[in-house]
Each structure stands twice: as structure tokens, then as C-alpha cells.
N, C-alpha and C positions, 0 to 999 in steps of 0.2 A: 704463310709458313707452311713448309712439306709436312703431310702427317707422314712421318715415321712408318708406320704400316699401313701403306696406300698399295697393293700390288696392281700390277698388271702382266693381264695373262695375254701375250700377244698369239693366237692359232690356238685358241681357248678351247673351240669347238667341235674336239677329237677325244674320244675316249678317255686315253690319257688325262687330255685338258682339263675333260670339267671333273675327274675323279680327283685332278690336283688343285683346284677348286675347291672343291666339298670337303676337299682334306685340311686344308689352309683356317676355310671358315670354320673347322671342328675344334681341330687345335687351339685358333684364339680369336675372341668373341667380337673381339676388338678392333678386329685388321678391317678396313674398305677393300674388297677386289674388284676390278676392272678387266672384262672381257672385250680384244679386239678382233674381230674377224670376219670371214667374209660368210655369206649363207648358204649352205648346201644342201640340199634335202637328204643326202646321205649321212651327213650330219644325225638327225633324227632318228634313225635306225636305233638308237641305245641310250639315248642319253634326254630322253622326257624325263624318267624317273630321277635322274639327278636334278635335273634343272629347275624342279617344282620344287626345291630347298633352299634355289637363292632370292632374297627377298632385298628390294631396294629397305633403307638406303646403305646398306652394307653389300650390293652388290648392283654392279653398271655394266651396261654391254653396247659395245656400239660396233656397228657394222661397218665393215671395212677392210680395204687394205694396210699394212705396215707401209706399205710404197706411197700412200699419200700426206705428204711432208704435212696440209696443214690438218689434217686429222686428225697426226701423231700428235700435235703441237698443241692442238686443242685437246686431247685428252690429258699430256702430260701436264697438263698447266690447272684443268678445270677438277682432274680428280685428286692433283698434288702427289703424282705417283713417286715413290721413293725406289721400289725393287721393281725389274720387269722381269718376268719371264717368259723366255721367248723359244716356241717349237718351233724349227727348222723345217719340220716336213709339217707342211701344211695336206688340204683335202684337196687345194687346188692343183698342186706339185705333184699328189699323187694319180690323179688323174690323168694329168701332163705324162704322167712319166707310162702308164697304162696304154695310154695313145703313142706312144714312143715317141713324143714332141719335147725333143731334146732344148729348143730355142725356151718354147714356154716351162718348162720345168725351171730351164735356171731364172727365170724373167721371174717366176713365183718364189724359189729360194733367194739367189743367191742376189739379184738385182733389188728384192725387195728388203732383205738385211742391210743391202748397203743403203738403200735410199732410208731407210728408216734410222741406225746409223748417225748420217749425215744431219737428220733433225736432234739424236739423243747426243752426239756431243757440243752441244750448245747449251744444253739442259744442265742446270750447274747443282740441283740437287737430286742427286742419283746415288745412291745406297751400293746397288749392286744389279747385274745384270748377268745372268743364268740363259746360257746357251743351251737345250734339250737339244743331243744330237744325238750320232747311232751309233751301234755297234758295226755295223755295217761299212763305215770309211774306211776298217782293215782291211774287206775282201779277202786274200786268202793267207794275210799273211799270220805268220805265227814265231814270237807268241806275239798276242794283244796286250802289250801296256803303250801307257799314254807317254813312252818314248819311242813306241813303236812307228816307225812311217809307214802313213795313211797309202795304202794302195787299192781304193774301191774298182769292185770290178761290175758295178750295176750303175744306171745312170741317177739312183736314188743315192746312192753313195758318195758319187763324185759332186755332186750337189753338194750333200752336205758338208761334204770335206772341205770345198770350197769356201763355204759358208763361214767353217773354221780359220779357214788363211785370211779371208777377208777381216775378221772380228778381231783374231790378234795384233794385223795390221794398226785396227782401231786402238787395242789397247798398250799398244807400241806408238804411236803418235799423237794417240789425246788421252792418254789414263782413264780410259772407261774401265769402272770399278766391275772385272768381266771375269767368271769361270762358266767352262766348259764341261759339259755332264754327257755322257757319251752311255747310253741306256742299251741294254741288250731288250728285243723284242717283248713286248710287255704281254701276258697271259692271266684272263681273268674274266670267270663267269662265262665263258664260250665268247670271247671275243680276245681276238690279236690287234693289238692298236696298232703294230706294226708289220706286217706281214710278208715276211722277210727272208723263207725259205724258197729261193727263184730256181732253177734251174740255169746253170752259166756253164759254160765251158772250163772242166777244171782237169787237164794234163790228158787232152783232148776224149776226154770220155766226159757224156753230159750225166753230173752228178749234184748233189745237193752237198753244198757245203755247211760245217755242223755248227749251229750258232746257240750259243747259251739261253737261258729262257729263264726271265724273271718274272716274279710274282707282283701285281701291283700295292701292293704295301711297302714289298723292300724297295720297289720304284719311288714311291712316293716319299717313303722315308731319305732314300740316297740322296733323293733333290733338295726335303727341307734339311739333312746336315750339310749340303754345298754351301746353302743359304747361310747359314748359322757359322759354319767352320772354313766355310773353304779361302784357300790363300790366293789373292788375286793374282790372276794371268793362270793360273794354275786348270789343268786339265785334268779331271778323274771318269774313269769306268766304274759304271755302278752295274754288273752283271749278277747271274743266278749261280747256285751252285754248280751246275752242271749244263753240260752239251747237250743239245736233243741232236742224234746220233745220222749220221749221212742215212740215206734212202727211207724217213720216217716219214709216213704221213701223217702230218701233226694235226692238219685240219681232223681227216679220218679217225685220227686215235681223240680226240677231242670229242667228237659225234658220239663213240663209241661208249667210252667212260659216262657220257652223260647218262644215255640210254642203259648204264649199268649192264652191256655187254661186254663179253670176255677179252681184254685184253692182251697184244703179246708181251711177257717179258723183255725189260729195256735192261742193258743193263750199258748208263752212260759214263761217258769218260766223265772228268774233273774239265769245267770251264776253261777253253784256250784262252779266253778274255779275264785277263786279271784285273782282280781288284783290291790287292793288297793296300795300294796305296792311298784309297778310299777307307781301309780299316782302320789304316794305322791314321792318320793326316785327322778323317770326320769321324772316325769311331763309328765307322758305319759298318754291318753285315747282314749280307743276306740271312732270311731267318728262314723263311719260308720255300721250301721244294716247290718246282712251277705246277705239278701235281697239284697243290692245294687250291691254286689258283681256277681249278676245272670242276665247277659243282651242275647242278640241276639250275637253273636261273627260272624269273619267273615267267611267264608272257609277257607282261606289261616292260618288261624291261628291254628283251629282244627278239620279240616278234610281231613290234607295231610296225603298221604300214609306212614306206617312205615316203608319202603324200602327206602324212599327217602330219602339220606341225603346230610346234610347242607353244600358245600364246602366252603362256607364265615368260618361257625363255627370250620370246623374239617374236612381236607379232611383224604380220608385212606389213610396211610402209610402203606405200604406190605417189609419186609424186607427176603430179600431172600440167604438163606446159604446153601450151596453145596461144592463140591471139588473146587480145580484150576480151573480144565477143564469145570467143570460145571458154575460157575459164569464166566469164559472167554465169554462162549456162550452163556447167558442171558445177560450181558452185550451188546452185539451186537444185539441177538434177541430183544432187548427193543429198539433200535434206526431203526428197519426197516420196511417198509410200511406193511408185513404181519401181526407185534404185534400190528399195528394202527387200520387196516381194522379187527383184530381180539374183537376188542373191551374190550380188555383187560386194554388200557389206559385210559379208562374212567372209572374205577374198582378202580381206586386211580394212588396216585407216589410210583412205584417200585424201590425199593433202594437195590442195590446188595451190600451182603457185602463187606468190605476191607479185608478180614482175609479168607483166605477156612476153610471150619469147619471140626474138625474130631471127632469120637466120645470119645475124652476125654476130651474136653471143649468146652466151647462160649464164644466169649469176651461178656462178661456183660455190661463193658463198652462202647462198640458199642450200647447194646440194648437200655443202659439207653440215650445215645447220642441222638439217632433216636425216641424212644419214639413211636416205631410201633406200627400200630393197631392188624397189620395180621403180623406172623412169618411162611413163607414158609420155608422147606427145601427140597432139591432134592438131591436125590441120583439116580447112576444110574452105574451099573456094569461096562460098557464103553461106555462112555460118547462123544468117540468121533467115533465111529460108529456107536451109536443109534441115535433116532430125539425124540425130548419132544418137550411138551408146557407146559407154564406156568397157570395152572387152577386157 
């Protein structure tokens, strides 16, 4: 039997993510949530301090992609997920799109929606399925409502717009219980989950186009009344009150405000992204100016190293495959005071395989079992009168 409030948070591991996390578990005491994603040490930048408040067994994470069909299969079956929520712009897409690798960016959006998708409509007990997209699929048009056609003019847009056609598709040919939440850049504590004022060519002079700025409360809020109220197939914009204004430097004026240096005078338009129909539909409104969202923050929260990472959140798992002979003897090298004093056991849990590997296959099965971070493999001509270590 589905628990009823099983969430999963699929690209958990984004600002955003695990704040709608913390928020979820705050609200009620009751729900299981499930984190899927993959591990980035950029990741870590902010989100120790959250992480150190989910506590099994009210909360699971497993490492991965959405793109691998028996992953998704195995989580929605083992955790009994009834609601998913799914970020569109992952850490891995925005990287891609940083590099300007237009193939990989859609391979991390738009390829892995479908493939993930293709597993959830088979899944015959699903609640409901919340698309986090952006504001950003308008690009420059005006106004922004969700009858508005999507004209991105950045390759993070067209993405996600994609992402969009794709999901409708789904909910046009197999009734996936699906709304669309279309989030203006989230601002909170000196961090932008979404970072989204670019530079593009707009009526040939290079300018910044002016995009509304939400507070992570009325973010988090707009999401859980989609969950609650919103009307399937249905698309809503959940934006801020106001524009943050063409040529601002918003990182700069961020810096600024913190440091309680003197600011310039804004004075912003009214939001070209409406969200009427998110008021009237979920009873939802923005409460909060993005102003509030910009305080003093601690150290512990964003200015730990990006090497550090979180063992509460996610320790490493290193799965290691070799011959017989070779995992006989990593088997034992892991249990003796040289691999201790080597410091290698503070590097993660080393998990030798059950299987010796040769090169005509791997069990998959093991991999997906293990849900490694790091896949070693060792080979070695003979193995039992050579000496390795495990790097």
C-alpha cells in the first residue's frame, strides 16, 4: 500500500531543493521524503546546515540520475512515493549550460524528464507530479502569463521549456496527475538558486533583461499550495512583487546590503510575470519583498569549503571491481591498520564487489543496489605477486 505522504524530491540537491525539504518536513511530521540526485561538491556550498535536520527514517536519499529507469523503479516502489517533485534545472544542466554544451544540457534536462517519464507512467499510484520550472521560458516577452507563449532566449530556458512540452505531452497521453510551477529567481540569505540575470542581446544593444525576484518563503509557499490546490494540466507563475530593474547589479547590491553599505535608490516597476492566476486558483501571494530575503547569514551556512562534505547528508560510497584475486586482497587491505593510518577510510565506505569483474560485463544490479558515488576498478597482470594501493 502507497503511503499517502511519500514525497520525492527528484534534483533535491539545490538550494531551493533541500529548503523545500526542511519545509515539507516542518510542516508535517508525518510525510517520508526521498531525495534523488546526483553528487556535486557545489552542491555543499550551503546546504550542510540544512542537511544536519533530516534524520532517517523520515528521510532517504539516493544518489543518482532521473534517467536511470531501474533506479527510478526501485525508489518509487521501495519508498511507496505518492507526490514527486521534480527541479527541471539541475547542478548538472547548469554546468552544461556554463560550458556552453548545448547536447549535454538537454541530455541532463530535457532527455532525462523524458526517460524518467517513461518509468512514472507505469507507476499506477501517483498523487501528483509538480514541475519546478522558471521564469525564464518567457525570455523577453511581455506580458508573462501562463497563456503567454514561451519564447526563451538563453539555452537554460529553452531547456526548460522543452521540458514543459515534453511533460504536457505526458499528461495529454497517459493522465500523469501533472502541474507546472514556473518560479521567478529565488533570493535568500546571499544566495540566488537561480541565477538568472545574463547578459543576451535585446533590440541589438547588450542589456539585462528585468526579471521579478522572489523571496524563498513565498517560493516555497507557491509550491506547497500547487500541491494542495492546483488543478491538473494546469500551469501557474509564482513570482515576486516586483522587477529588479535592467542594468542592476544584483549580486553587487546583495554584497552591499549585507556589509550594511549604502545603497542606491530602486525604484522597481510592478512584476511583468503575473501571478494572478496563482492568487486567485491557490490563494496564493507573495508576502514578502525579495529585500527581506538579503540578511547577514552565518559562516557555517555559506562560507564552508567546497571540498567539505556533508556525512549526515551523503557519505561517499567507492565501489571497487577487479579480479578474484584482486578484491580477495582489498577485502582484507580495508580491514588493516595500514588502510586506517593511510587515510583512506576517511575518503568514504569502500564496498568491494560480490561478483569479480571481467571485461564482458558488470552486474548493474550490484551498481544500482550500492548507489556508488566513486566506481574503482583494478586490474593488475598478477595480482598476487604485485603490491597496489587503493588511490
Amino acid at each position: 500500500m502507497v503511503d499517502e505522504k511519500s514525497y520525492l524530491l527528484v534534483g533535491g540537491l539545490t538550494y531551493l531543493g533541500l529548503n523545500m525539504a526542511d519545509y515539507l518536513l516542518k510542516k508535517d511530521s508525518n510525510i517520508k521524503l526521498t531525495i534523488l540526485d546526483l553528487i556535486d561538491k557545489e552542491n555543499y556550498t550551503y546546504v550542510t546546515q540544512i542537511a544536519q535536520k533530516f534524520k532517517p527514517p523520515k528521510f532517504s536519499m539516493y544518489r543518482g540520475s532521473g534517467a536511470n529507469a531501474e533506479l527510478v523503479k526501485k525508489v518509487l516502489t521501495e519508498q511507496q512515493i505518492s507526490i514527486v517533485l521534480y527541479n527541471a534545472w539541475n547542478s548538472s544542466a547548469e554546468l552544461a549550460a556554463q560550458r556552453s554544451d548545448h547536447p549535454d544540457c538537454f541530455r541532463q534536462t530535457l532527455s532525462t524528464l523524458t526517460q524518467f517519464l517513461e518509468v512514472l507512467r507505469h507507476y499506477k499510484s501517483l498523487s501528483k507530479f509538480i514541475l519546478i520550472s522558471s521564469e525564464e521560458v518567457y525570455g523577453k516577452q511581455k506580458p508573462r502569463t501562463e497563456t503567454t507563449a514561451t519564447k526563451p532566449g538563453t539555452l537554460k530556458g529553452a531547456a526548460i521549456s522543452a521540458c514543459e512540452a515534453v511533460l504536457h505531452s505526458y499528461f495529454i497521453s497517459y493522465r500523469i496527475p501533472m502541474n507546472i510551477v514556473r518560479l521567478s529567481p529565488v533570493v535568500y540569505g546571499n544566495v540566488m538558486d537561480d541565477i538568472i540575470l545574463k547578459q543576451i542581446g535585446y533590440d541589438d544593444v547588450e542589456r539585462l533583461i528585468p526579471w521579478s525576484m522572489i523571496h524563498m518563503e513565498d517560493a516555497l509557499d507557491g509550491i506547497n499550495d500547487c500541491l494542495k490546490s492546483g488543478k491538473l494540466g494546469e500551469v501557474y507563475n509564482i513570482g515576486g512583487q516586483i522587477d529588479c530593474p535592467n542594468g542592476l547589479d544584483i549580486r553587487g547590491f546583495i554584497q552591499k546590503r549585507i556589509k550594511n553599505e549604502p545603497t542606491e535608490q530602486i525604484n522597481s516597476p510592478a512584476s511583468i510575470m503575473s501571478s494572478l492566476k496563482a492568487e486567485s486558483v491557490l490563494q496564493w501571494k507573495a508576502k514578502f519583498h525579495f529585500f527581506k530575503g538579503i540578511y547577514p547569514v552565518s559562516y557555517k551556512m555559506h562560507n564552508i569549503c567546497r571540498d567539505v562534505v556533508s556525512e549526515i547528508l551523503m557519505p561517499r560510497k567507492i565501489l571497487i571491481y577487479g579480479t578474484k584475486k584482486i578484491l580477495q586482497y582489498c577485502s582484507h587491505f580495508i580491514t588493516t591498520k595500514e588502510f586506517r593510518q593511510s587515510g583512506l577510510s576517511d575518503r568514504g565506505e569502500f564496498i568491494i564487489s560480490k561478483h569479480p569483474f571481467d571485461s564482458q560485463h558488470a552486474d548493474t544490479s550490484e551498481i544500482i543496489e550500492v548507489s556508488p558515488s566513486d566506481i574503482i576498478y583494478i586490474n593488475a597482470l598478477h595480482p598476487s605477486e604485485g603490491y597496489f594501493t587503493c588511490n
